[in-house]
C-alpha positions as CSV (number, residue, x, y, z in Angstrom):
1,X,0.0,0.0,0.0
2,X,3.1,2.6,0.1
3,X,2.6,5.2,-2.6
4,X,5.6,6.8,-2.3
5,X,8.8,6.8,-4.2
6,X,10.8,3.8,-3.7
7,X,14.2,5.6,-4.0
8,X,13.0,7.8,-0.8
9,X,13.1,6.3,3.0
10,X,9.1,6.1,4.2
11,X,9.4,6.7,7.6
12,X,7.1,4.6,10.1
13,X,4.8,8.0,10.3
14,X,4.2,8.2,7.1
15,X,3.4,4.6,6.6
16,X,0.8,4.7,9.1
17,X,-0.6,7.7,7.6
18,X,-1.2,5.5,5.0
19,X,-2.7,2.5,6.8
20,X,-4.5,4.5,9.4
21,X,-8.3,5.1,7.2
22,X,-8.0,1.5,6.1
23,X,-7.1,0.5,9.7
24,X,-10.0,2.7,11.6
25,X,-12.5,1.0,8.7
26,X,-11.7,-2.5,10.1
27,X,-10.6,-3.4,6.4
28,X,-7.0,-4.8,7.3
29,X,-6.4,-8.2,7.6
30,X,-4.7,-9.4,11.3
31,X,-1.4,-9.2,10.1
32,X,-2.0,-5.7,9.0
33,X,-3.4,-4.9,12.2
34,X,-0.6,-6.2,14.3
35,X,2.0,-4.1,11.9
36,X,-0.1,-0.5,12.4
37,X,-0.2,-1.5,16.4
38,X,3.6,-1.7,16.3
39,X,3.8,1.4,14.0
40,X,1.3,3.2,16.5
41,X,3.4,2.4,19.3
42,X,6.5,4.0,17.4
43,X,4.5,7.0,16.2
44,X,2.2,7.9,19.3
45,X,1.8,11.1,17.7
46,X,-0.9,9.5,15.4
47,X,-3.2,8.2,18.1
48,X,-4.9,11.8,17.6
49,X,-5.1,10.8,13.7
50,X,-6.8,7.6,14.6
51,X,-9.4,9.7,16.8
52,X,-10.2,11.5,14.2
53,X,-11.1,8.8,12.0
54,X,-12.9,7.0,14.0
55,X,-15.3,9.9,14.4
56,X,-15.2,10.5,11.0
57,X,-16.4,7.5,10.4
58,X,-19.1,7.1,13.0
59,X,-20.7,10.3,11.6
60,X,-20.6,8.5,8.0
61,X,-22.4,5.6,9.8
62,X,-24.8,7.7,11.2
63,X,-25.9,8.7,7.9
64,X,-25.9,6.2,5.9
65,X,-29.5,4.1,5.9
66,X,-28.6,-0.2,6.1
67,X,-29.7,-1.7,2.7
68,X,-31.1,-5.6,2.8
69,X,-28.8,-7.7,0.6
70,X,-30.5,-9.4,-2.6
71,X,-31.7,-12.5,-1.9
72,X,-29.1,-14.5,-4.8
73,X,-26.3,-13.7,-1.7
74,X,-28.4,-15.8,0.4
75,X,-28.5,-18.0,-1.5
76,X,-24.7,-18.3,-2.8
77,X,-23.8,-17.8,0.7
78,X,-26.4,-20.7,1.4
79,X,-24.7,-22.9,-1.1
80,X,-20.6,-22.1,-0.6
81,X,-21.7,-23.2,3.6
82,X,-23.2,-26.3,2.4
83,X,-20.2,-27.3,0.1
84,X,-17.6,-26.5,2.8
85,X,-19.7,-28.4,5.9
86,X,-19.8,-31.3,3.5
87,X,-16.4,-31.5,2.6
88,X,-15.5,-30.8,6.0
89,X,-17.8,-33.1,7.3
90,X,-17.8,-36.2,5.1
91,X,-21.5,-37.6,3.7
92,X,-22.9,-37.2,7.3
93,X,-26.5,-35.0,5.8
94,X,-27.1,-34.7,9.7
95,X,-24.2,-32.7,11.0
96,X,-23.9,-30.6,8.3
97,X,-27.4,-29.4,8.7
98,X,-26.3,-28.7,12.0
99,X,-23.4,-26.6,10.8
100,X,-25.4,-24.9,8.4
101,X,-27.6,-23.7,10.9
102,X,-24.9,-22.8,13.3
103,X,-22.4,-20.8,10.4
104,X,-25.5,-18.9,9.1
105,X,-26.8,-18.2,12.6
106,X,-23.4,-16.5,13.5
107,X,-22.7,-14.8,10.1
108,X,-26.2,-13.7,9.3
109,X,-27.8,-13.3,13.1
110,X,-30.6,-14.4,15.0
111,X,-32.7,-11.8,14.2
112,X,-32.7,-10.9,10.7
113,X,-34.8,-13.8,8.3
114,X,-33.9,-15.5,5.2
């Protein structure tokens, strides 16, 4: 993700500058998070940065109405959770009705219907 001039140092500021919107969206993977931790703790000076992102982005939430997703995600999510219980699970129909239950329970919630 560095944009800048390869012939130039980055310094660890900098690079978190970079990171930081991406970091305060939740949109980095663990790894990424674990680097901008270590580059927070070397740049403390940017904790005010992250503040201000995080507020930034909580107004954006605020305004922004939720959509319902199209029912063909359902369904394609429906069908990638049956193919991986199954293969994960052998032929057994009964525990991977189970499973299905449980994996869309906990990625789609209780309370919103299919």
């Amino acid at each position: 993700m560095n944009t800048h001039d390869s012939s130039k140092p980055v310094s660890h500021c900098d690079e978190l500058s970079e990171l930081l919107p991406a970091f305060t969206a939740g949109a980095l993977n663990p790894e990424e998070v674990e680097h901008v931790t270590v580059l927070l703790e070397k740049c403390p000076e940017m904790q005010s940065q992250v503040a201000e992102y995080r507020a930034l982005l909580a107004g954006f939430y605020d305004r922004i109405e939720p959509v319902s997703p199209p029912i063909q995600l359902h369904d394609k999510l429906l069908k990638k959770v049956r193919a991986k219980t199954s293969e994960q699970n052998g032929a057994d129909p009964e525990r991977n009705q189970q499973e299905l239950y449980v994996v869309t329970q906990t990625d789609i919630g209780d309370d919103q219907k299919l």
